[in-house]
mmCIF file of the N, C-alpha and C atoms, coordinates in Angstrom:
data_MODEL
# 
_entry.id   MODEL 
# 
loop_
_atom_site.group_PDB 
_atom_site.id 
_atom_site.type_symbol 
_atom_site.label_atom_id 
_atom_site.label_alt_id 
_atom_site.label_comp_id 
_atom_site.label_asym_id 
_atom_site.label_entity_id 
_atom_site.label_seq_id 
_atom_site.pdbx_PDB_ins_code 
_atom_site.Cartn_x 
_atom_site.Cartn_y 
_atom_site.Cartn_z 
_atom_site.occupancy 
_atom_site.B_iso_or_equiv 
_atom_site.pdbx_formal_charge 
_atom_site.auth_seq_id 
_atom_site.auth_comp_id 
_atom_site.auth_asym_id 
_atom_site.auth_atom_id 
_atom_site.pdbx_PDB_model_num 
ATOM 1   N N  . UNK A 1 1  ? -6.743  12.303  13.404  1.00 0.00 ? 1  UNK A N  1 
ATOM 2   C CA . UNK A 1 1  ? -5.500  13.026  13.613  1.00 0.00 ? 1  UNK A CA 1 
ATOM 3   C C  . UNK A 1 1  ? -4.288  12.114  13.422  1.00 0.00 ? 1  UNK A C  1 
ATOM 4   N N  . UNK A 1 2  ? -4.687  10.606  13.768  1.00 0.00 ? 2  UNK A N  1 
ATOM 5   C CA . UNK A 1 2  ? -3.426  9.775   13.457  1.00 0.00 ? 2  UNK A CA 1 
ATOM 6   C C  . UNK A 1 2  ? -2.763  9.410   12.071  1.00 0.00 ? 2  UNK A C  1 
ATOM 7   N N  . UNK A 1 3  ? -3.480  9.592   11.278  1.00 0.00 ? 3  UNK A N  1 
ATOM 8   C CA . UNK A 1 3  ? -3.704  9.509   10.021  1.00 0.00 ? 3  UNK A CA 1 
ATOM 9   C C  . UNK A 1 3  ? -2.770  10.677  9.234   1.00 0.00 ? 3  UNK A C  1 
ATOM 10  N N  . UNK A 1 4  ? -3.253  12.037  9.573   1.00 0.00 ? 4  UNK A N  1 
ATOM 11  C CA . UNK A 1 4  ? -2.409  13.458  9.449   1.00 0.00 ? 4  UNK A CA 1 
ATOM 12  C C  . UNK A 1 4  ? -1.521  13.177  10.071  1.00 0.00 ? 4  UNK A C  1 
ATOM 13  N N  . UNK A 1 5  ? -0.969  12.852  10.960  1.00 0.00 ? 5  UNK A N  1 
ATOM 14  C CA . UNK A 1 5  ? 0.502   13.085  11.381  1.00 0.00 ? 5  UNK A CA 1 
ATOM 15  C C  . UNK A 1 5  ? 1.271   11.438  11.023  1.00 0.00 ? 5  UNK A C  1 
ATOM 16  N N  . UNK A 1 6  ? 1.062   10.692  10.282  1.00 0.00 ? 6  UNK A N  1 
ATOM 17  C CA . UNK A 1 6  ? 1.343   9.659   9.655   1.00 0.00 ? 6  UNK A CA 1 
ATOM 18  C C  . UNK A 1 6  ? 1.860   9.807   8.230   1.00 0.00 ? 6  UNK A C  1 
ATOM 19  N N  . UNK A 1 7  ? 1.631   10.994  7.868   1.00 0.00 ? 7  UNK A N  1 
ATOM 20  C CA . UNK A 1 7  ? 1.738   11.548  6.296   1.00 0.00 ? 7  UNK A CA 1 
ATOM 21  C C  . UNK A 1 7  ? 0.352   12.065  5.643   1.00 0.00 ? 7  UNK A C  1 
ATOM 22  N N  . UNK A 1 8  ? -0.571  11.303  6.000   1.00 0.00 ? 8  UNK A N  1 
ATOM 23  C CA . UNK A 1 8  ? -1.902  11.011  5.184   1.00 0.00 ? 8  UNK A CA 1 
ATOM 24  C C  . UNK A 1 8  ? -2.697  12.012  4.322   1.00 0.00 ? 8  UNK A C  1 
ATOM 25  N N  . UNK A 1 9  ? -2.750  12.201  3.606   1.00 0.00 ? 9  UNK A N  1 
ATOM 26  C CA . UNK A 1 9  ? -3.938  13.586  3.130   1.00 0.00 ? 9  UNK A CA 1 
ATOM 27  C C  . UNK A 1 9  ? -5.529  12.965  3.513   1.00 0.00 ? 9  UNK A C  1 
ATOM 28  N N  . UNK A 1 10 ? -5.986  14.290  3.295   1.00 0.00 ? 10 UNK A N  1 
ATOM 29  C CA . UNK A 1 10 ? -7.303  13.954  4.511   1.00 0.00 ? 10 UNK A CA 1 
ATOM 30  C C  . UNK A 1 10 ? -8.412  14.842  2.772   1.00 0.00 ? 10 UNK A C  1 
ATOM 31  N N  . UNK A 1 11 ? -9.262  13.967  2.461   1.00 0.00 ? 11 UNK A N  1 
ATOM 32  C CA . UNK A 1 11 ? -10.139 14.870  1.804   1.00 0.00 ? 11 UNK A CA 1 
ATOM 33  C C  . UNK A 1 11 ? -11.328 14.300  2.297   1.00 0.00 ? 11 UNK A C  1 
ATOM 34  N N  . UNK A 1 12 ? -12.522 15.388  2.550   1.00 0.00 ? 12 UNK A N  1 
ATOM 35  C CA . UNK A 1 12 ? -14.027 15.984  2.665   1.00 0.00 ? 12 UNK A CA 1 
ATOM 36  C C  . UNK A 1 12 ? -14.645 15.705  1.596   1.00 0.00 ? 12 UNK A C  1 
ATOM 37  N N  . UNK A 1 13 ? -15.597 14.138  1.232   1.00 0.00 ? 13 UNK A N  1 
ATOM 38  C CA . UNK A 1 13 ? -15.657 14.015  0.460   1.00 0.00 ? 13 UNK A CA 1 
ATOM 39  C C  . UNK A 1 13 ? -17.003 13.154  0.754   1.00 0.00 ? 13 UNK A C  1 
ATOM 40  N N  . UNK A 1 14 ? -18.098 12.696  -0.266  1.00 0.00 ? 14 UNK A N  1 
ATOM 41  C CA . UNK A 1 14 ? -18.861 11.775  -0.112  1.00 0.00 ? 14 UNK A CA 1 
ATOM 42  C C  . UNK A 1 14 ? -18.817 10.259  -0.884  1.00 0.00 ? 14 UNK A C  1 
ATOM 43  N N  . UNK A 1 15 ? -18.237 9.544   -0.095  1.00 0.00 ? 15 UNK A N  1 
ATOM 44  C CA . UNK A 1 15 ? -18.350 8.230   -1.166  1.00 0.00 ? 15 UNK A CA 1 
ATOM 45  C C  . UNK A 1 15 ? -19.696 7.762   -1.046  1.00 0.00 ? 15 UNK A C  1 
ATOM 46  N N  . UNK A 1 16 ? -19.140 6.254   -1.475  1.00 0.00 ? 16 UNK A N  1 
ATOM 47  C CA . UNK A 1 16 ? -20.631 5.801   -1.482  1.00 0.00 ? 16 UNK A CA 1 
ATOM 48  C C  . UNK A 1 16 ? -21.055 5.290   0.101   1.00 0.00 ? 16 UNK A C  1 
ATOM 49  N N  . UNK A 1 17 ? -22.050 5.330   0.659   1.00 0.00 ? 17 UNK A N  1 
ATOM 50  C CA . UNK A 1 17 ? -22.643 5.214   1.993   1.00 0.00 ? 17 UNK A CA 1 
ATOM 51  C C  . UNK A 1 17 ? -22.579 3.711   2.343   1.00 0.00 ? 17 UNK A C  1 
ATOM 52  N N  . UNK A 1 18 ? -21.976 3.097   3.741   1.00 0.00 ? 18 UNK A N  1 
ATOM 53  C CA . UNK A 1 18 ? -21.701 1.349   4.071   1.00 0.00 ? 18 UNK A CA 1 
ATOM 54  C C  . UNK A 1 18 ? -20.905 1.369   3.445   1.00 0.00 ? 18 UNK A C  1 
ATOM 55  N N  . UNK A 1 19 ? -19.927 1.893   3.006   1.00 0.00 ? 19 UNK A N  1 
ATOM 56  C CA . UNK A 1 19 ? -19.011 1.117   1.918   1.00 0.00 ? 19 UNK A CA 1 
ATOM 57  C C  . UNK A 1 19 ? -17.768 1.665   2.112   1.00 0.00 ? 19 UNK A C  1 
ATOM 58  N N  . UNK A 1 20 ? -16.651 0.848   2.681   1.00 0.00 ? 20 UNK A N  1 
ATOM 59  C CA . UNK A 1 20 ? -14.903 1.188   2.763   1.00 0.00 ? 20 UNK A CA 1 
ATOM 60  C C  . UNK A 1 20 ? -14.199 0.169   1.393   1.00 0.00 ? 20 UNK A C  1 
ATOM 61  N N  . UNK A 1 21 ? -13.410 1.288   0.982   1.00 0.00 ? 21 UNK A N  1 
ATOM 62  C CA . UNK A 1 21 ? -12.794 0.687   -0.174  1.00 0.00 ? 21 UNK A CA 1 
ATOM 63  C C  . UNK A 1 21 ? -10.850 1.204   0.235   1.00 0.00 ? 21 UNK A C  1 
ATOM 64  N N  . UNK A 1 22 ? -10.320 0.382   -0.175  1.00 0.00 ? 22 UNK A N  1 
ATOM 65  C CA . UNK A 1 22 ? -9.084  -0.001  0.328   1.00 0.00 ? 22 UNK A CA 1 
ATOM 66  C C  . UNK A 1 22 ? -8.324  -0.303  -0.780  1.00 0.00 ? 22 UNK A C  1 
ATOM 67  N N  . UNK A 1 23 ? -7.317  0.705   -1.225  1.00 0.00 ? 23 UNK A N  1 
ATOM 68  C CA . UNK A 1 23 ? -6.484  0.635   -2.784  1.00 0.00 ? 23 UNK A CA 1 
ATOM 69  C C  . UNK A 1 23 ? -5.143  0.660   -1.874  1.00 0.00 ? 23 UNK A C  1 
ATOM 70  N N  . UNK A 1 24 ? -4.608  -0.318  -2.635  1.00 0.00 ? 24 UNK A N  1 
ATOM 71  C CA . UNK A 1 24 ? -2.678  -0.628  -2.316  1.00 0.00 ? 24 UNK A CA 1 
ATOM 72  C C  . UNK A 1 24 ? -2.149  -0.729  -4.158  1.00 0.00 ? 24 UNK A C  1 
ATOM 73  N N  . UNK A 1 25 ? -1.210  0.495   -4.296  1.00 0.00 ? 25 UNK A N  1 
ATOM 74  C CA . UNK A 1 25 ? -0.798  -0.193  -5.425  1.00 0.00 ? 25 UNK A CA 1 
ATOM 75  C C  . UNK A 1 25 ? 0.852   0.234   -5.295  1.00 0.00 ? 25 UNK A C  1 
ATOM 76  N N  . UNK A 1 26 ? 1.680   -0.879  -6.011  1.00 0.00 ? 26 UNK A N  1 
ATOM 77  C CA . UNK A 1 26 ? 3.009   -0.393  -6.326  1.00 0.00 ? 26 UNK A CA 1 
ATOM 78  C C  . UNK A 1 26 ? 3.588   -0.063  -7.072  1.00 0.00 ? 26 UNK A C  1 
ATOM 79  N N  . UNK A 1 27 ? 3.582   1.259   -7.181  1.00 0.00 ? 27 UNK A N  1 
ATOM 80  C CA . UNK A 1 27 ? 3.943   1.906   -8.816  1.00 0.00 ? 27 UNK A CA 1 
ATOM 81  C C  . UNK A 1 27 ? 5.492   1.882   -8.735  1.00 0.00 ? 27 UNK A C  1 
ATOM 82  N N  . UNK A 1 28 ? 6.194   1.098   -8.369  1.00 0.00 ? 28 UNK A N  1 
ATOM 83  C CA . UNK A 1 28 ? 7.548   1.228   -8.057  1.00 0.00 ? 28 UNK A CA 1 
ATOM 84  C C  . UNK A 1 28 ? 8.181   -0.212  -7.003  1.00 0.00 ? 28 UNK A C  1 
ATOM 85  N N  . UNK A 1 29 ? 9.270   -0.676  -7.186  1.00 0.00 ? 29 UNK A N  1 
ATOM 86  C CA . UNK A 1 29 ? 9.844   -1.806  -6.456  1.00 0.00 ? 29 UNK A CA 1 
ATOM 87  C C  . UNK A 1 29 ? 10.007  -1.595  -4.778  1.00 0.00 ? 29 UNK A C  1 
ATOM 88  N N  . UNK A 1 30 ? 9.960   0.110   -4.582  1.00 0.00 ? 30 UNK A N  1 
ATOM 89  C CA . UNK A 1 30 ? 10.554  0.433   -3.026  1.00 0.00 ? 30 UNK A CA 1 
ATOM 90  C C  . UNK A 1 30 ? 9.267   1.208   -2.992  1.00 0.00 ? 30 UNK A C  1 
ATOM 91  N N  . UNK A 1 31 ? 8.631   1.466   -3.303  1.00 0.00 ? 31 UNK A N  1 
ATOM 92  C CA . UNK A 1 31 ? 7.444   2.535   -2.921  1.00 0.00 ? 31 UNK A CA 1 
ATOM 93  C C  . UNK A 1 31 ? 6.388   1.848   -3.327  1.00 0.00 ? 31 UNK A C  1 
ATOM 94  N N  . UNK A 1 32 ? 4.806   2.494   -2.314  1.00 0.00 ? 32 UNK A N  1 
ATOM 95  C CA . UNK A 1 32 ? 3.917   2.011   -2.105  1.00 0.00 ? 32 UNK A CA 1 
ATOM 96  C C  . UNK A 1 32 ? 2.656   3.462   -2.253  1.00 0.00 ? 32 UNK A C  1 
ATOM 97  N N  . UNK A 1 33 ? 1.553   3.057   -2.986  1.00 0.00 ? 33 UNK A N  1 
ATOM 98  C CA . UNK A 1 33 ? 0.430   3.945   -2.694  1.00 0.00 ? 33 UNK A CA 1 
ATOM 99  C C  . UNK A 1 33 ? -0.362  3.655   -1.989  1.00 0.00 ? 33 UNK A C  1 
ATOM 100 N N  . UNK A 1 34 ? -1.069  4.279   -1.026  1.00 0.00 ? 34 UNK A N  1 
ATOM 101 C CA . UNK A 1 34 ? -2.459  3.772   0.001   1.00 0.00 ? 34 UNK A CA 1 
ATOM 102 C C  . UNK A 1 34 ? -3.445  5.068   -0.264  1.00 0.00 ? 34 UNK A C  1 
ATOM 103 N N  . UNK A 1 35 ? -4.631  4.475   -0.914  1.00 0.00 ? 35 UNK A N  1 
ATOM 104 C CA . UNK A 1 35 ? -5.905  4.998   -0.697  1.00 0.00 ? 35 UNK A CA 1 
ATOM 105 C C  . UNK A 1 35 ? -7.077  4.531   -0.371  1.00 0.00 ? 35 UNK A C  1 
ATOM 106 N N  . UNK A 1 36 ? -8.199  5.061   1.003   1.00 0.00 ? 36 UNK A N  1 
ATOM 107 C CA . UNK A 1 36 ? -8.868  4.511   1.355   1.00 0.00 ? 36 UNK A CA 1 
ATOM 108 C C  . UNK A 1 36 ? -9.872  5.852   1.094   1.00 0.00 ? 36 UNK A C  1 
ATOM 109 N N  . UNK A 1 37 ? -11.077 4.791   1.210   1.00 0.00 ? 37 UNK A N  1 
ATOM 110 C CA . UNK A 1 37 ? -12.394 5.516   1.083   1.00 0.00 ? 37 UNK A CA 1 
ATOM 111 C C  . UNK A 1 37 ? -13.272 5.214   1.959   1.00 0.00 ? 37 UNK A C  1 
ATOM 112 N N  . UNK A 1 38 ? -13.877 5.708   2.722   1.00 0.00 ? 38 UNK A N  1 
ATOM 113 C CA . UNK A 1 38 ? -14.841 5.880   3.554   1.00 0.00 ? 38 UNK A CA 1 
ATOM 114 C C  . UNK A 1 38 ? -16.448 6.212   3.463   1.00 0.00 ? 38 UNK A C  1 
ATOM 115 N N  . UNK A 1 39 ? -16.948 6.719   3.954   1.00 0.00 ? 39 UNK A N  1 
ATOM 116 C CA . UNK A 1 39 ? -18.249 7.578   3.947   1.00 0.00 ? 39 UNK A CA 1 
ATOM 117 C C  . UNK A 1 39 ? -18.260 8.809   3.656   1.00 0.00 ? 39 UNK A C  1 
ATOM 118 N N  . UNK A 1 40 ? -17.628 9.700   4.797   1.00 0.00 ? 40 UNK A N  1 
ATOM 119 C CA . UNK A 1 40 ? -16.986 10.885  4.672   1.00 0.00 ? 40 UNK A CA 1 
ATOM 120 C C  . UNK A 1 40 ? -16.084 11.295  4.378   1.00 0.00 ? 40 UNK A C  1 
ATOM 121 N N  . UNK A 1 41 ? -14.854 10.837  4.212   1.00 0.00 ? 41 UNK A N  1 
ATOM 122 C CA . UNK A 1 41 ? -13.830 11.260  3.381   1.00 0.00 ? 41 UNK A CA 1 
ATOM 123 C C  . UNK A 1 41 ? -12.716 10.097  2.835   1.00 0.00 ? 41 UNK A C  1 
ATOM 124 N N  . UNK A 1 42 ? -11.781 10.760  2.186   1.00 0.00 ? 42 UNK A N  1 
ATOM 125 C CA . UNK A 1 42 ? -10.675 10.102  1.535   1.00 0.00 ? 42 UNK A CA 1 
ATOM 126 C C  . UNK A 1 42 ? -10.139 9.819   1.592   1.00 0.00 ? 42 UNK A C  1 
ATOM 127 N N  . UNK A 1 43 ? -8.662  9.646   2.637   1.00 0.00 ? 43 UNK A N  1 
ATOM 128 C CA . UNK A 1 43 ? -7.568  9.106   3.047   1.00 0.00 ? 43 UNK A CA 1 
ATOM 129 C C  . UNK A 1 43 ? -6.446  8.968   2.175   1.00 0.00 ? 43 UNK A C  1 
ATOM 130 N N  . UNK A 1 44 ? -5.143  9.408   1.636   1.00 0.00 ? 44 UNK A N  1 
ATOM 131 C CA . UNK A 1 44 ? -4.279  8.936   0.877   1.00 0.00 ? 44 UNK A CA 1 
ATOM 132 C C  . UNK A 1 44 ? -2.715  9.231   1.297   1.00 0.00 ? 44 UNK A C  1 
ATOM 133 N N  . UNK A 1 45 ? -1.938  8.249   0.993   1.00 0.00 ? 45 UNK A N  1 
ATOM 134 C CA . UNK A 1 45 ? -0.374  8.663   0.775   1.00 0.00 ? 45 UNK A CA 1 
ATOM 135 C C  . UNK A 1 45 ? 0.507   7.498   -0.515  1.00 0.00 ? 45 UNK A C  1 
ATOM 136 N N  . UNK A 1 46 ? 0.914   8.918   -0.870  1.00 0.00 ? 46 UNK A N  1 
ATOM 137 C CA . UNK A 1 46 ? 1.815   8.240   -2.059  1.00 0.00 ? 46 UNK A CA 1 
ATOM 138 C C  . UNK A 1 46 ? 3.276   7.919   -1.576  1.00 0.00 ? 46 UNK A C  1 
ATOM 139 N N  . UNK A 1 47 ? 3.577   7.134   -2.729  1.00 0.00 ? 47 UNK A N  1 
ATOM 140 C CA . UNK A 1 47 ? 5.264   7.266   -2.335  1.00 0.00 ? 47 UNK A CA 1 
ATOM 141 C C  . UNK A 1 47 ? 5.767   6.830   -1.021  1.00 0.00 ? 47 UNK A C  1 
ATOM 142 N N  . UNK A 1 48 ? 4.878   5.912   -0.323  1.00 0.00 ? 48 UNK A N  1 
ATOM 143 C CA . UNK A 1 48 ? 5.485   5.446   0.898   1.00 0.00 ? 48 UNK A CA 1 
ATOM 144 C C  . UNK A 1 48 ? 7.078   4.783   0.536   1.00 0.00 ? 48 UNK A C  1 
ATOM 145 N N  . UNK A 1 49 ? 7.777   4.643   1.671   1.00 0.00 ? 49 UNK A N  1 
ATOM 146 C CA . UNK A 1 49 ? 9.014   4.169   1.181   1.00 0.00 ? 49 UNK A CA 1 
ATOM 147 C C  . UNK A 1 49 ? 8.883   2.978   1.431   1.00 0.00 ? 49 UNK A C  1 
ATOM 148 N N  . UNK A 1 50 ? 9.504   1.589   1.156   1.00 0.00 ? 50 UNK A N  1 
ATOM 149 C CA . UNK A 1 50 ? 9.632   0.413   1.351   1.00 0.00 ? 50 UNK A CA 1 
ATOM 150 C C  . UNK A 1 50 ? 10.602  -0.414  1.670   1.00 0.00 ? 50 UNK A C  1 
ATOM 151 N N  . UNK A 1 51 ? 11.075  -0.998  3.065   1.00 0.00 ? 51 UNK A N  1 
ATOM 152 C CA . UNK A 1 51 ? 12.770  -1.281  2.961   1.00 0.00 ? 51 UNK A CA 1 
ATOM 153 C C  . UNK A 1 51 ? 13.318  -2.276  2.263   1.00 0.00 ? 51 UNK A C  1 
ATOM 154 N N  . UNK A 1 52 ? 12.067  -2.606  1.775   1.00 0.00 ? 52 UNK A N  1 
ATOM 155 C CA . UNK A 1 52 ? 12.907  -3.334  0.960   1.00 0.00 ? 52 UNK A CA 1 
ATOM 156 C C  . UNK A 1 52 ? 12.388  -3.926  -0.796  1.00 0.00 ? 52 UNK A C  1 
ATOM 157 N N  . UNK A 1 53 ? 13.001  -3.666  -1.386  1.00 0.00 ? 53 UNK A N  1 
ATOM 158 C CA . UNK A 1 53 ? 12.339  -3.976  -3.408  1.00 0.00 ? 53 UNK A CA 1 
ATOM 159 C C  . UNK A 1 53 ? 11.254  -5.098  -3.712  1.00 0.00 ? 53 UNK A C  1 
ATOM 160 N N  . UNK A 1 54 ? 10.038  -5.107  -3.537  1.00 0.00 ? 54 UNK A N  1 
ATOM 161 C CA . UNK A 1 54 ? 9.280   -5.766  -3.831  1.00 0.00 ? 54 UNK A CA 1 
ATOM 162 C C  . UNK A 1 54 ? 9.353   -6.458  -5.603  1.00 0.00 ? 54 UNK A C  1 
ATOM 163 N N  . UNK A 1 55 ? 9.447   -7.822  -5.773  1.00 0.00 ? 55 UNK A N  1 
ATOM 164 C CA . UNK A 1 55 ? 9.904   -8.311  -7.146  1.00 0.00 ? 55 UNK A CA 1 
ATOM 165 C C  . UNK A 1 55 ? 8.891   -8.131  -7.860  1.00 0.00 ? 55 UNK A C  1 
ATOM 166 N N  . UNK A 1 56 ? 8.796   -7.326  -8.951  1.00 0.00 ? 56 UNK A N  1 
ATOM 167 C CA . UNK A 1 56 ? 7.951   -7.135  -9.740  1.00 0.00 ? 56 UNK A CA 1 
ATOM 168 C C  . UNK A 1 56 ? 8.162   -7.093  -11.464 1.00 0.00 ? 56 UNK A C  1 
ATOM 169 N N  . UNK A 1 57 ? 7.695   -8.203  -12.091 1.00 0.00 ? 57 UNK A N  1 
ATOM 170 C CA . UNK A 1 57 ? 7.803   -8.375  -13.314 1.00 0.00 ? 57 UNK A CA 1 
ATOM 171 C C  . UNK A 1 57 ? 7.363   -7.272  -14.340 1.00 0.00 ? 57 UNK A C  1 
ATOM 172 N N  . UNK A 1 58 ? 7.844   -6.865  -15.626 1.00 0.00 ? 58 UNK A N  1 
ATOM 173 C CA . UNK A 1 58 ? 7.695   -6.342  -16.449 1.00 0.00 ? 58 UNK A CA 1 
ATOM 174 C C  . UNK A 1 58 ? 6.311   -6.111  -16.933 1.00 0.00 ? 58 UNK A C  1 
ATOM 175 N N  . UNK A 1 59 ? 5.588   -7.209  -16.537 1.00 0.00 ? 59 UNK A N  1 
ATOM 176 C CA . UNK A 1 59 ? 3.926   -7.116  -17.329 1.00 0.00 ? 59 UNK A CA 1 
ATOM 177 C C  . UNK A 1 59 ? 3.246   -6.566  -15.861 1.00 0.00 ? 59 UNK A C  1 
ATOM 178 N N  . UNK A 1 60 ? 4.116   -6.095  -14.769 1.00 0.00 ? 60 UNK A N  1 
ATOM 179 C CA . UNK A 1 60 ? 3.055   -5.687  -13.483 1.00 0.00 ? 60 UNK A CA 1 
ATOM 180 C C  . UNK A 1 60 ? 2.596   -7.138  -12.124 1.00 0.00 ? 60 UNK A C  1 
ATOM 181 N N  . UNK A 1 61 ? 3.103   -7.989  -13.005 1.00 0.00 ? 61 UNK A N  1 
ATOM 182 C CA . UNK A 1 61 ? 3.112   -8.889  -11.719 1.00 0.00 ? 61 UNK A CA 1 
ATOM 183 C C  . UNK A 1 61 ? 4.522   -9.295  -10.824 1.00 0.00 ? 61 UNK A C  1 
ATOM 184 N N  . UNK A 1 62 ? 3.641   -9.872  -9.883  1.00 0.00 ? 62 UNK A N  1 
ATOM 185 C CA . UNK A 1 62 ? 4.392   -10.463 -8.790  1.00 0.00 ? 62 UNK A CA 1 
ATOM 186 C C  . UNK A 1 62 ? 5.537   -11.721 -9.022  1.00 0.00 ? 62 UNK A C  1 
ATOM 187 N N  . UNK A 1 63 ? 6.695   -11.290 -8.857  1.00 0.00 ? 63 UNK A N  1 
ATOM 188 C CA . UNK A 1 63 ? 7.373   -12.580 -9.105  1.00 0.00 ? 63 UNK A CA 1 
ATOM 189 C C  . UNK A 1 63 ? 7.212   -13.879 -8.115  1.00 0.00 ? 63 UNK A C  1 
ATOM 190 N N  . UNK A 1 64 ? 6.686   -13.254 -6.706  1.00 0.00 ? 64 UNK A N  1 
ATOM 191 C CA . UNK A 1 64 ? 6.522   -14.453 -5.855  1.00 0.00 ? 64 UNK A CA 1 
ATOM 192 C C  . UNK A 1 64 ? 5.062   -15.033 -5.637  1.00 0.00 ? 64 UNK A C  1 
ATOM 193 N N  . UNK A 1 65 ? 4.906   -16.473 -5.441  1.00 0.00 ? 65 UNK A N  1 
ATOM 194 C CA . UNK A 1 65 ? 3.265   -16.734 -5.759  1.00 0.00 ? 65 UNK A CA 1 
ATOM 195 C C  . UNK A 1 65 ? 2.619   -16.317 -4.719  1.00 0.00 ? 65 UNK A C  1 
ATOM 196 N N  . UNK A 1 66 ? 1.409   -16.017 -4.619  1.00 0.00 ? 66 UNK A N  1 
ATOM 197 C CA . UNK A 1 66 ? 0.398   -15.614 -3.680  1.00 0.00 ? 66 UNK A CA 1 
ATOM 198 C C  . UNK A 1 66 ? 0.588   -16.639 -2.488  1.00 0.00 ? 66 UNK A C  1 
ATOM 199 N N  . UNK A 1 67 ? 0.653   -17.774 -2.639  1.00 0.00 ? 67 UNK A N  1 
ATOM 200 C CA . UNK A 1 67 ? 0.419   -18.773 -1.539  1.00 0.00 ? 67 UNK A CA 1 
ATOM 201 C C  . UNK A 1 67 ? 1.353   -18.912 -1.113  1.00 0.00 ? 67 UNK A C  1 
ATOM 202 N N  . UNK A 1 68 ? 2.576   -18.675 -1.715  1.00 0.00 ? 68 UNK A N  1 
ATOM 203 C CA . UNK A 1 68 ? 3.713   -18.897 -0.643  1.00 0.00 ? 68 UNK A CA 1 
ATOM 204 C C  . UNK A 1 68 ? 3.655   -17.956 0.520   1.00 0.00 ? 68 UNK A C  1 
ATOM 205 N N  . UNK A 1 69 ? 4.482   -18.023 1.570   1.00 0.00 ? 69 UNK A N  1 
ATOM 206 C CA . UNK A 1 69 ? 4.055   -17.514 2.811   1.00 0.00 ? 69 UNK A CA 1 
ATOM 207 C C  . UNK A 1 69 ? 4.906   -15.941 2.810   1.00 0.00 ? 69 UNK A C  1 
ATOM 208 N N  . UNK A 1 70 ? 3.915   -14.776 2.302   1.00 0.00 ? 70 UNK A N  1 
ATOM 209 C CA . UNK A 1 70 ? 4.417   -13.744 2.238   1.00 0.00 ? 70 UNK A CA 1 
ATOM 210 C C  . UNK A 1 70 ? 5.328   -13.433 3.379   1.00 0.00 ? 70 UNK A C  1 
ATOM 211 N N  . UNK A 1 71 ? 4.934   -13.557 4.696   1.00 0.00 ? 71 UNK A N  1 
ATOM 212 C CA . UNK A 1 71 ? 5.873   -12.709 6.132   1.00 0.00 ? 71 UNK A CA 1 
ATOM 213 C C  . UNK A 1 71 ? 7.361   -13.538 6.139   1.00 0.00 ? 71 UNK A C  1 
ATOM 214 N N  . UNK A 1 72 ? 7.460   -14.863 5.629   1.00 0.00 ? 72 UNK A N  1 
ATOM 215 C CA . UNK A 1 72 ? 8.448   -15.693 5.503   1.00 0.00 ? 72 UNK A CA 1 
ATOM 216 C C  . UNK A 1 72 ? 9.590   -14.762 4.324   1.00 0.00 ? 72 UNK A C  1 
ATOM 217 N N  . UNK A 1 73 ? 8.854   -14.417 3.146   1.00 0.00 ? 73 UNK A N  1 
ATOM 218 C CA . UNK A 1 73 ? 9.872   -13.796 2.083   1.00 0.00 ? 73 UNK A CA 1 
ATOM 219 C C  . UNK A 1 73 ? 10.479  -12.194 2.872   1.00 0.00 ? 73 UNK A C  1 
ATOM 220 N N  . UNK A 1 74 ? 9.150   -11.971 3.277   1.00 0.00 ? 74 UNK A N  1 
ATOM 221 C CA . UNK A 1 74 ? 9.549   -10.352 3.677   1.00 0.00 ? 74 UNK A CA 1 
ATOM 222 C C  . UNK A 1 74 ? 10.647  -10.346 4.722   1.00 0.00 ? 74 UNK A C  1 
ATOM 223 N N  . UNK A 1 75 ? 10.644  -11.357 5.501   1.00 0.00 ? 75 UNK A N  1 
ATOM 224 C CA . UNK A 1 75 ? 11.684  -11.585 6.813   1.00 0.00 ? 75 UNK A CA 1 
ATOM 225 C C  . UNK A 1 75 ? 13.161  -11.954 6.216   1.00 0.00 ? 75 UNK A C  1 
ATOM 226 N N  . UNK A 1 76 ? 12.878  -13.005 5.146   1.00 0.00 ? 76 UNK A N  1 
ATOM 227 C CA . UNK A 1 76 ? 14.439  -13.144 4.353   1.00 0.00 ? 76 UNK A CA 1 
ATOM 228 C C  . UNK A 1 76 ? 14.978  -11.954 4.201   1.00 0.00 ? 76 UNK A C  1 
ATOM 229 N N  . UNK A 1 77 ? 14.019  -11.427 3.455   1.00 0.00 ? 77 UNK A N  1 
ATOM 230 C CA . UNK A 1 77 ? 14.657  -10.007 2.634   1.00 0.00 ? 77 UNK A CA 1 
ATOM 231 C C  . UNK A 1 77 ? 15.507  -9.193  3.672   1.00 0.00 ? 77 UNK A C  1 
ATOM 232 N N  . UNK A 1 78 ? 14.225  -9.011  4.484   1.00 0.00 ? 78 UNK A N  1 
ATOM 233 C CA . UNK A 1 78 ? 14.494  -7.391  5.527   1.00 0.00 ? 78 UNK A CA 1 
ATOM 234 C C  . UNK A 1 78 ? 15.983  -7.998  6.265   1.00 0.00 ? 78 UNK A C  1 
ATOM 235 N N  . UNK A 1 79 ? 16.266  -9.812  7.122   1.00 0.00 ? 79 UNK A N  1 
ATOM 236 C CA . UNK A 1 79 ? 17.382  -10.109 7.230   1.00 0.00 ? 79 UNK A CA 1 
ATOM 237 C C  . UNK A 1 79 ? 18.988  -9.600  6.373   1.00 0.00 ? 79 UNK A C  1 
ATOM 238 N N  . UNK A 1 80 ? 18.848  -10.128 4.953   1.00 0.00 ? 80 UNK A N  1 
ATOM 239 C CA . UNK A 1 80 ? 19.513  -9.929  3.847   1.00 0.00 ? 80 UNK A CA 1 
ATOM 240 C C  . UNK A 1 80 ? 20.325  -8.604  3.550   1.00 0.00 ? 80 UNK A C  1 
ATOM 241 N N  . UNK A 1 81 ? 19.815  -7.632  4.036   1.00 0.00 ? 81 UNK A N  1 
ATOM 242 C CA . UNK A 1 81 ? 19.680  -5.551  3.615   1.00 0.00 ? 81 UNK A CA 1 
ATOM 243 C C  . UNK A 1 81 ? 20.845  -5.644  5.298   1.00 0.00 ? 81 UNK A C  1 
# 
C-alpha cells in the first residue's frame, strides 16, 4: 500500500522466482524512472521529479565520476538552488 500511495503502479505479474531486479534510469536531467521486479509483481514510476539537474552528457553519460563522493555533489547542488 506504501508503494500506491507513493505514486507507484502496481502490476500482477510473474517474474522470474528468487530474483529482485532494480531499474533506475534518467531519461531526462530533472526526472527519474524506477522499476522494480519481484516474484509477484512489478512496481513502477515514471517521471519522478528531481530537485535538482543531474549532469548528463550527450552520448548518455555522467559528467561526474563514479568515485567521487556522490552525497558531497548532491549537497552542493541542492545548497546552490
Amino acid at each position: 500500500m506504501a508503494a500506491l500511495k507513493a505514486g507507484f503502479r502496481l502490476e500482477r505479474v510473474a517474474n522470474a522466482d528468487k530474483e529482485i531486479e532494480l531499474t533506475a534510469a534518467l531519461p531526462a536531467q530533472k526526472s527519474l524512472n524506477v522499476i522494480a521486479r519481484i516474484p509477484e509483481m512489478t512496481l513502477s514510476r515514471m517521471a519522478i521529479p528531481l530537485p535538482v539537474a543531474i549532469p548528463i552528457n550527450p552520448d548518455g553519460t555522467l559528467s561526474i565520476h563514479i568515485d567521487e563522493d556522490i552525497l558531497s555533489w548532491i549537497h552542493k547542488h541542492i545548497k546552490e538552488e
